[in-house]
N, C-alpha and C positions, 0 to 999 in steps of 0.2 A: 576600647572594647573591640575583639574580636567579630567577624559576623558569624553567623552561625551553619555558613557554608566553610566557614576556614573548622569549625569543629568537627564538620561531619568529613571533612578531607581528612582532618589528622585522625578519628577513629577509621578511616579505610588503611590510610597509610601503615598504622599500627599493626590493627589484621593481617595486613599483605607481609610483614617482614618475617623473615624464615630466620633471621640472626639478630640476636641478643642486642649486639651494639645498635645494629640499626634501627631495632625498636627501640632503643634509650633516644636515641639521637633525635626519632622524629618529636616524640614527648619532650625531652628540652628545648627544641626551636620550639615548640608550640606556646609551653606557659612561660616562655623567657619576655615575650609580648607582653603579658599580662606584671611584669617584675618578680617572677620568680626562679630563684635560684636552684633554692633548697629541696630536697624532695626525701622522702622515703614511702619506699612501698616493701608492705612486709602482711605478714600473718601472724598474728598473735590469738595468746590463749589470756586471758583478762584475770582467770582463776590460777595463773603459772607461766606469771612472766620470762622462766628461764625457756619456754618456749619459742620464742620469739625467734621467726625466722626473716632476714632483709634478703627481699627481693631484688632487688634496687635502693641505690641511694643515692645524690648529689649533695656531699656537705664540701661549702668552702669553709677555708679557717676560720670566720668570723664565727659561723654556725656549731664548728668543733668547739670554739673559743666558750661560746655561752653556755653549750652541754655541757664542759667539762666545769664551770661555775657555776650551774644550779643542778648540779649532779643527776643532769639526762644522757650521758655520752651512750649508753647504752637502751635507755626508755625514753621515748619522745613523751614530751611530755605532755600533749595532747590526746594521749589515751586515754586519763584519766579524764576527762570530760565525754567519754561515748558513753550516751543515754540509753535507756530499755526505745526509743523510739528509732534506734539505728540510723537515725538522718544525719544525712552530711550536714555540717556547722561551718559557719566562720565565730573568728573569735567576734569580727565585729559585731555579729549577732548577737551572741553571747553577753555582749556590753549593753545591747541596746535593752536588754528584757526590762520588763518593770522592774526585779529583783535580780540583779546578775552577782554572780557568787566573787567571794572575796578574789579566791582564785584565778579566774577568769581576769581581774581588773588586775592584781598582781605582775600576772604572766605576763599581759598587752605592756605593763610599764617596761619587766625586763624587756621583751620584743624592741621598744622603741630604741630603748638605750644601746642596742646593739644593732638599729639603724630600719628594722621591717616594724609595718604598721598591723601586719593582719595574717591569717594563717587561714586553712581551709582543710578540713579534715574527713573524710571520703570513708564511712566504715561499711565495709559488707558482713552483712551477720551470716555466720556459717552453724549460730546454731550454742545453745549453752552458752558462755562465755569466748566463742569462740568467733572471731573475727580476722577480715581481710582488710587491710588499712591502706591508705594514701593521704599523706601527710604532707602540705608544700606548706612554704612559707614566704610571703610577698614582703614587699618593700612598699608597696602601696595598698590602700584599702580595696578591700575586694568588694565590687558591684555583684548587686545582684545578676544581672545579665551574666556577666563575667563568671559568679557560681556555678551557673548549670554549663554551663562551657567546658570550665573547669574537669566541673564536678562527672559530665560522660568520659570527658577525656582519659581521665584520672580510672574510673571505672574500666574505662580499655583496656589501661595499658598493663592495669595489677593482670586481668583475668587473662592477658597475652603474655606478660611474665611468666604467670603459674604453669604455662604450657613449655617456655624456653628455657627455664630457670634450670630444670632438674637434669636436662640432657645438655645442656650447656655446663654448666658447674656456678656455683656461684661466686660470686664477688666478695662476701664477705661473708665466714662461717656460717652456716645455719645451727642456730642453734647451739654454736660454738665446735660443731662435727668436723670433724677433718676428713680430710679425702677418702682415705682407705675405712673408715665408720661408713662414710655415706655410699662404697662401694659395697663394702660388707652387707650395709643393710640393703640394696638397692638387690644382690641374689638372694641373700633370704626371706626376700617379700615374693621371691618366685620359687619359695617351697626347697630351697637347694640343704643339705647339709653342712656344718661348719664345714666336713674335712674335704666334700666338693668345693666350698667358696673357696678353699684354701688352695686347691689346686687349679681352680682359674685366676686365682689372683696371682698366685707363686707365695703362698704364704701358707703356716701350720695351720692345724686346726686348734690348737692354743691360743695363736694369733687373732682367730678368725673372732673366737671364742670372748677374748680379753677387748675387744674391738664393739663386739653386739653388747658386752657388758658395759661397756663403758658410754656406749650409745643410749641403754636404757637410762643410766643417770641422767646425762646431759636433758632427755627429755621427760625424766621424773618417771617412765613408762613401769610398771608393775610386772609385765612379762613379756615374751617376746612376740606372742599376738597383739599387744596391746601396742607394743614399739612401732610394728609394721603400720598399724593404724596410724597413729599418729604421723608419720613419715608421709605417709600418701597422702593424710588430710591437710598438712601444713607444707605440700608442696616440696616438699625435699627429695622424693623420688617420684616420676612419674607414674 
């Protein structure tokens, strides 16, 4: 166990970083103490999971290995456990209840087989169906103590991602967007016209056009008020 003066160091450290990597960096020395590798921090929508946008993520092979065998490469599979009560969990929680659900006892077996004992799962409720996640996955059983450690840390580093993410670019599609989507929508959430975006970007207004439409599928959006929302609420433009 960590003390809880190394917690309140790494949530300063967090805050103070003005660049991306260096806030990943200080978040991986922090829970690599505690034997965690794994991480994802994302925003997702629970009612529209093509939503789903990664913030961050640290998967080694082992971790791709098991996703791509119980068909999570894309959905961690610990969302399905966030409650109406929005409190962070560990799985070992979960095992201890009087009644712990099939699932729960399932999952911790695959866990083991693929070498981690326990996971800890961090949701911020944004509201509907609508949540902030941090997701890690340990090698060792999570302490109590070691939860609420975690569990601020964890809380930091999403709500300082959501600030770095969108003017940084991301690490791995939002959403499955591509660049010149997330450019396109990034001027018309400031009122611009296709056939302006077109001429700051160096692209037609066909392009610009075939670009916002294709952004509204990816995000299921109904119109292009509704796209703009979405984008701002799941962190994909600041």
């Amino acid at each position: 166990m960590r003390n809880t003066e190394d917690a309140a160091h790494t949530i300063f450290e967090i805050y103070s970083r003005t660049a991306y990597s260096a806030c990943v960096e200080v978040f991986s020395d922090f829970i690599s103490a505690f034997g965690i590798r794994n991480f994802t921090i994302l925003e997702t929508d629970l009612g529209c999971r093509q939503r789903d946008v990664i913030l961050a993520h640290s998967w080694d092979d082992r971790w791709r290995g098991f996703c791509r065998q119980a068909g999570h490469l894309h959905h961690d599979p610990l969302l399905a456990m966030i409650e109406r009560d929005h409190g962070a969990f560990t799985l070992g929680e979960r095992m201890n209840r009087n009644r712990p659900s099939a699932d729960v006892g399932h999952l911790l077996q695959r866990f083991a087989a693929f070498g981690w004992q326990d996971a800890l799962c961090v949701p911020i409720h944004r509201g509907g169906l609508r949540y902030g996640v941090a997701s890690l996955i340990s090698a060792r059983r999570i302490a109590t103590g070691d939860k609420a450690q975690l569990t601020a840390a964890a809380f930091a580093f999403h709500q300082r991602l959501r600030c770095l993410a969108p003017n940084e670019g991301f690490r791995t599609p939002p959403a499955g967007l591509g660049a010149e989507e997330i450019d396109c929508l990034r001027l018309l959430a400031t009122g611009l016209s296709d056939a302006k975006t077109g001429e700051m970007l160096g692209l037609g207004g066909g392009a610009v056009h075939a670009h916002i439409e294709s952004a509204k599928q990816k995000l299921a959006a109904q119109n292009r008020a509704e796209l703009v929302s979405l984008a701002h609420s799941l962190a994909i433009i600041a």
